[in-house]
C-alpha positions in Angstrom: 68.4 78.8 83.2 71.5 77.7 81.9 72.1 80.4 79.3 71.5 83.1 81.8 74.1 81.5 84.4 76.6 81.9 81.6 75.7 85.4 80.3 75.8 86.3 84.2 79.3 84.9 84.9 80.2 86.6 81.5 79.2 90.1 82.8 80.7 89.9 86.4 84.1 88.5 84.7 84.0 92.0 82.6 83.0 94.0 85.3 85.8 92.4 87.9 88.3 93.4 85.1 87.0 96.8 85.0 87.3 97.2 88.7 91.1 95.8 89.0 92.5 97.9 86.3 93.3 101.0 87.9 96.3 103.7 87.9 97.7 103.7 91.3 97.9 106.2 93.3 101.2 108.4 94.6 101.9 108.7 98.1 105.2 110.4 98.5 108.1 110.3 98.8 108.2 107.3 96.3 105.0 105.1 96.7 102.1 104.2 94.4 98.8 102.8 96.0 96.8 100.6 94.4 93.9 97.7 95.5 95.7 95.2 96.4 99.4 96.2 96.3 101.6 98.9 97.1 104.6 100.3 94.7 107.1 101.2 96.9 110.8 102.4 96.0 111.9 103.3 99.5 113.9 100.1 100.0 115.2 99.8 95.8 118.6 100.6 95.4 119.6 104.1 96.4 120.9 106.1 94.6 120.4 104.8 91.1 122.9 105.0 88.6 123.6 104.5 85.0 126.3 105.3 82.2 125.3 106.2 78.4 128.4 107.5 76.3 130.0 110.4 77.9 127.1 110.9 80.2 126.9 109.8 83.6 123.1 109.6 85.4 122.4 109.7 89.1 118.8 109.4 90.2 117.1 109.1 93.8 113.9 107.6 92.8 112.6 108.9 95.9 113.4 112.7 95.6 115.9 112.7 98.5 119.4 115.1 97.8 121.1 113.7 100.3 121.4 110.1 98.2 123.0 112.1 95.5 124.9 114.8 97.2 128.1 113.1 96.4 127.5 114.0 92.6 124.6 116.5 92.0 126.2 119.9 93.7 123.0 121.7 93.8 120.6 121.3 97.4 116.9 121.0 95.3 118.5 118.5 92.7 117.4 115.0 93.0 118.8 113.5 89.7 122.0 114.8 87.6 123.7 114.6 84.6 127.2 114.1 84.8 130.0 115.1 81.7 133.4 115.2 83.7 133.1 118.4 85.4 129.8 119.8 83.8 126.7 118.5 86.3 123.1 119.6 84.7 120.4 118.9 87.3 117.3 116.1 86.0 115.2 115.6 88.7 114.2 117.7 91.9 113.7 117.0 95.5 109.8 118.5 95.2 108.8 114.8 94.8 107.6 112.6 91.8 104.4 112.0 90.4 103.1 108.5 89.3 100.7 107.1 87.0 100.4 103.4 85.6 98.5 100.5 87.1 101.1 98.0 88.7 99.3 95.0 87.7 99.6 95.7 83.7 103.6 96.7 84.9 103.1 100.3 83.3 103.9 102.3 86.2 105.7 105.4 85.5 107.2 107.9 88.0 108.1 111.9 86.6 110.3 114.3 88.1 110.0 117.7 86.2 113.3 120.1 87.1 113.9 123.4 86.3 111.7 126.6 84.9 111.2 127.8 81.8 113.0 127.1 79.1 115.3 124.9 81.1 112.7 122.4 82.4 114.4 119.2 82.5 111.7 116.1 82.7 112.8 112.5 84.1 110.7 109.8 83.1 111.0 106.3 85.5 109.1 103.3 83.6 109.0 100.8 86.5 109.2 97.4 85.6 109.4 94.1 87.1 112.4 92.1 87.8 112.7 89.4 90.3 116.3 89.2 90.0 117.0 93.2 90.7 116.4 95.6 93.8 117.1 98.1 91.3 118.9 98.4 87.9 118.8 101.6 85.9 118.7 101.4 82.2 118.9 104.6 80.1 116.3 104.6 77.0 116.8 107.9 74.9 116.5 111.5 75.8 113.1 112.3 73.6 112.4 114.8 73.0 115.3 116.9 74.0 115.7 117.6 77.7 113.4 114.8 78.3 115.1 111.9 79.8 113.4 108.6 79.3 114.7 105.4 81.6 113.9 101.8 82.8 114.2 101.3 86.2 114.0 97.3 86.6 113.2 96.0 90.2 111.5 93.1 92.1 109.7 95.9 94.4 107.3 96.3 91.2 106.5 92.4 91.0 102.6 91.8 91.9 103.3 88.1 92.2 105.7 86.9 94.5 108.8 84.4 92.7 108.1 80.9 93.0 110.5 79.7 95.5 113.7 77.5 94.3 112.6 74.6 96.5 111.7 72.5 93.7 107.8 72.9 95.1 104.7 73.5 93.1 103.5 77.0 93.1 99.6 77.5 94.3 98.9 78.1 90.4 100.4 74.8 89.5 98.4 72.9 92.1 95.2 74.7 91.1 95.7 73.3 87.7 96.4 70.0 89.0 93.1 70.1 90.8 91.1 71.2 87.7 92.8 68.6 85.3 92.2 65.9 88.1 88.2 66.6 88.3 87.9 67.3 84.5 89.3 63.5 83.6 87.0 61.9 86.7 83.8 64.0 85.4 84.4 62.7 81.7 85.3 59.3 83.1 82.9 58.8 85.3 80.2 60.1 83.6 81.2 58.0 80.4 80.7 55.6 82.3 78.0 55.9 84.8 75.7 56.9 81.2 77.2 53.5 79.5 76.3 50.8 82.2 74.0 52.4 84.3 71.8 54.6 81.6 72.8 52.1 78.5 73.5 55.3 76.5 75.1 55.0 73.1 77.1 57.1 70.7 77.4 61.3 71.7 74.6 60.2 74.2 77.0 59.1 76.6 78.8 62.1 76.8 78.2 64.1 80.6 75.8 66.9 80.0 76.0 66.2 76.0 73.0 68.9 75.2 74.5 71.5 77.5 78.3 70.8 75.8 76.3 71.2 72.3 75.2 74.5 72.8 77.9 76.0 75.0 79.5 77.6 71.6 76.0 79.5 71.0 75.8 80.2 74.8 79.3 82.1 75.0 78.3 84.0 71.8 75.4 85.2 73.7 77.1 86.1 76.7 79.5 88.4 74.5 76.8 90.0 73.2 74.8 90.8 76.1 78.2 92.1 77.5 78.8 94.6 74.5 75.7 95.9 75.4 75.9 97.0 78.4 74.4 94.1 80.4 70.9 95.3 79.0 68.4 92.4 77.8 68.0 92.7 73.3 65.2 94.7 72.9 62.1 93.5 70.7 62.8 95.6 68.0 66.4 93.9 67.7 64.8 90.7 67.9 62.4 91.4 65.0 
């Protein structure tokens, strides 16, 4: 009974994970949908801006012109390159595509300007930052024409920052909780087996068999989980 509790719990912990990984989903102008939490840039810093040598980048994550109209001179642009007076257009306002699952913090947006051989492709690699509504970092331009950047901002946190209250954080008092039954189950069994059973030696241990074969138990459950959740068949047993 008790093996197949574990080897149960095993399988459903797999299986949640397999269900909560997922790439989110885009929703323009500048969202990405996932179970459970919603990427959106709408309210980041606009427009986003960043210096790298003699290069100047503006970027509306959120394809909108009008955010950079002050430096891109060109009505589809979205994103420029700036050199003093030469502007080369990075991004357009067709929209973005994303891909990434928020919760792993890999979300990436593209922007793809241009046709032909001038195709221009901005890469956004959204990342968490409590402290930032939106920083822009530039990474390299690899390969050529293919402009690769960080864009750091607390809209991309799953987890909400622990307030600066000096309070405990749900986490925290969930650990408190476990820690606090752990020591009164080992405690209080210790010593509900000592004076009430008379047991001696490992026999006083709570649930002394069941802690004895846990090890072999978990192995099982990782097996049964490699393979599929299916039962060992009686030729693997043999």
């Amino acid at each position: 009974m008790t093996r197949g509790l574990i080897i149960s719990l095993l399988a459903i912990c797999t299986l949640i994970n397999l269900v909560i990984s997922e790439d989110c989903k885009f929703v323009p102008p500048c969202q990405c949908v996932s179970t459970g939490f919603t990427l959106d840039l709408r309210n980041t810093v606009r427009p986003l801006s960043v210096i790298d040598g003699d290069y100047t980048y503006y970027i509306d994550p959120c394809g909108d012109h009008a955010k950079v109209a002050h430096f891109c001179n060109v009505a589809e642009e979205a994103g420029c390159q700036v050199k003093q007076s030469s502007i080369f257009g990075i991004a357009s306002t067709s929209g973005y595509s994303a891909t990434g699952d928020p919760f792993k913090n890999n979300v990436v947006f593209k922007n793809q300007y241009g046709e032909g051989t001038e195709i221009r492709v901005t890469l956004l690699n959204i990342k968490c930052n409590y402290f930032s509504e939106g920083h822009l970092v530039f990474v390299q331009e690899t390969p050529p024409k293919t402009y690769n950047f960080t864009l750091e901002t607390n809209r991309a946190c799953t987890v909400p920052a622990e307030d600066d209250d000096g309070g405990l954080s749900g986490g925290s008092v969930l650990l408190i909780i476990f820690f606090v039954l752990l020591i009164v189950y080992l405690v209080g069994g210790v010593l509900f087996l000592k004076f009430v059973r008379r047991a001696e030696g490992l026999e006083a241990i709570p649930n002394y068999e069941f802690w004895k074969d846990f090890p072999s138990l978990v192995k099982d459950g990782v097996k049964f989980t490699c393979r599929g959740c299916k039962a060992e068949s009686t030729y693997e047993k043999i």
